[in-house]
N, C-alpha and C positions, 0 to 999 in steps of 0.2 A: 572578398566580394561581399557587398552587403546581401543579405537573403530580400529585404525589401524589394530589390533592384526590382523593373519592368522590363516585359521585351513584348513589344506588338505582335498578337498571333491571330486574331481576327482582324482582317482587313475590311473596310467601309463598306463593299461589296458584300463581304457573309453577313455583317450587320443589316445590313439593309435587308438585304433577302430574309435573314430571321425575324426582323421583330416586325415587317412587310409579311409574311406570312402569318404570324401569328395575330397580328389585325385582318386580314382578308379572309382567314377561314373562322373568325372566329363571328364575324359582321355577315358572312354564307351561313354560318351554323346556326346563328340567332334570329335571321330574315327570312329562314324556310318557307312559310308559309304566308303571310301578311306580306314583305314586302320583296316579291319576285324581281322585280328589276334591281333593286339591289341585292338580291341572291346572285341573280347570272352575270352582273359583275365581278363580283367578290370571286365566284365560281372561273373565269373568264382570265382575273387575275392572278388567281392562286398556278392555270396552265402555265400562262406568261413568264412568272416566277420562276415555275420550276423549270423550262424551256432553259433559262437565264441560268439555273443553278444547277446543270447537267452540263452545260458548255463551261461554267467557272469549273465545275469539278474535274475539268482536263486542261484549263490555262492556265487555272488560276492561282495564287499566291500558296504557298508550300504546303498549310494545314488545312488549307481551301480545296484539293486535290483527293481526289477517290485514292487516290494509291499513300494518301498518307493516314488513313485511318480504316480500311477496307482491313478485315483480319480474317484469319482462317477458322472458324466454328470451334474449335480446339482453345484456341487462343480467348474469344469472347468466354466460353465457359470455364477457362481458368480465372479468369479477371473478375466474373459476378461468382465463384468461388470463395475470391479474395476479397472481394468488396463485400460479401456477405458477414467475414472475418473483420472483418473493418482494419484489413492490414495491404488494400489493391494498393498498384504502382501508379504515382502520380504521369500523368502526358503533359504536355506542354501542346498540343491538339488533344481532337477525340481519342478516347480510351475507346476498347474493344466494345465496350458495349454500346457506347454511342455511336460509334460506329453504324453499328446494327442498328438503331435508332435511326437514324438518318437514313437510313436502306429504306426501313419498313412505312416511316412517316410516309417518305418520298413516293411508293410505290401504291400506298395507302390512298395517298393525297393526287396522285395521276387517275386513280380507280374512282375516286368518290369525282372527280371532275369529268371521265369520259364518260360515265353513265350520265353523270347530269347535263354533260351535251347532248347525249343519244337520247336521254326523256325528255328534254327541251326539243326536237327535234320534231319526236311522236308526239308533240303538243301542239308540231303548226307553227313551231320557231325556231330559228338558230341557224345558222348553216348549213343545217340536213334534215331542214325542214321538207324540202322536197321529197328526199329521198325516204323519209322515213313517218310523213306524219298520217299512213295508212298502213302503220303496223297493228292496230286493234289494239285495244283494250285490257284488253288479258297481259300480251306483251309489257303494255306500256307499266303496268302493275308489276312486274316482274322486275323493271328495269330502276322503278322507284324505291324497290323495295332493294335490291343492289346497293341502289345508292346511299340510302337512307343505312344499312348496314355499313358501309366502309365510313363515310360520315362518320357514324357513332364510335368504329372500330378508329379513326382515326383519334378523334377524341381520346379517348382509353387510352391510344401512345402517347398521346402528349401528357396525362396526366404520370404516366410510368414514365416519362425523359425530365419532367418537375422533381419525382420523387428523386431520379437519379443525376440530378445535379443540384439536389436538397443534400443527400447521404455522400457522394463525393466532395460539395463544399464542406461538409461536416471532416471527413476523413482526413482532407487535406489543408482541413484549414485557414481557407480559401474563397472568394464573393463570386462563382463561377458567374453570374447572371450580372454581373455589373463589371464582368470581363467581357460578357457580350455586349455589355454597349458602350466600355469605352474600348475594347479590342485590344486591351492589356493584362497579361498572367503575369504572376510570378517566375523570374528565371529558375 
């Protein structure tokens, strides 16, 4: 067998969601202030997304599934052990620690969007505008100030998931980021 050989392991769907994500938060992160109606889009789209990539994470194609990169705490800290050694085990999906990346982005990226409904809201807009836009002042500062932390907190992941498919392309010798857009590894 040639080692060249391909085998399709990101499907059209995770492509789209990933590099769909990383345009919507990054057009939210940069239009904070100046241009709000393209913030609560971007904000709007990024739920949408992930709505979409929590349902693929139970139907969908094999490395696309939570149960094919989900690992035990154990497991994640032997692998950035390894990876630290620059001697970790190649995947053919996420590795353990990406894994965990995709937990935390994910969890991150739900956090930075439900505050920015809820302070959209206490603004006198959105869908819960009724319900909430006589929450005060203090509040609404509170909830900006939320947001505005997991925002920047999500930032910060994405640059540690750059770094660690910077140091795993290195490790394994490998264009991991131009296997996300053609959806083809190494067998």
């Amino acid at each position: 067998m040639n080692s060249n050989e391909s085998i399709k392991v990101w499907d059209i769907f995770i492509r789209f969601f990933h590099w769909s994500l990383v345009l919507t938060f990054f057009i939210g992160y940069l239009t904070e202030d100046d241009f709000m109606t393209l913030h609560t889009v971007a904000g709007y789209s990024i739920i949408a997304l992930i709505c979409l990539r929590l349902i693929w994470g139970f139907i969908g194609t094999e490395h696309a599934r939570f149960k094919d990169f989900i690992y035990p705490l154990s497991v994640v800290k032997k692998f950035i052990t390894n990876t630290l050694s620059a001697n970790s085990k190649r995947y053919l999906g996420h590795n353990p620690a990406g894994g965990l990346m995709i937990l935390m982005m994910l969890v991150s990226l739900v956090l930075t969007s439900i505050t920015g409904v809820i302070v959209e809201g206490m603004e006198n807009s959105g869908p819960f505008a009724e319900q909430l836009h006589n929450s005060g002042e203090m509040l609404e500062d509170v909830f900006e100030e939320i947001h505005e932390f997991f925002a920047n907190f999500s930032l910060l992941l994405i640059f540690i998931h750059i770094a660690g498919v910077i140091v795993e392309s290195i490790i394994h010798k490998e264009n991991l980021i131009k296997s996300m857009v053609t959806g083809l590894k190494r067998k």
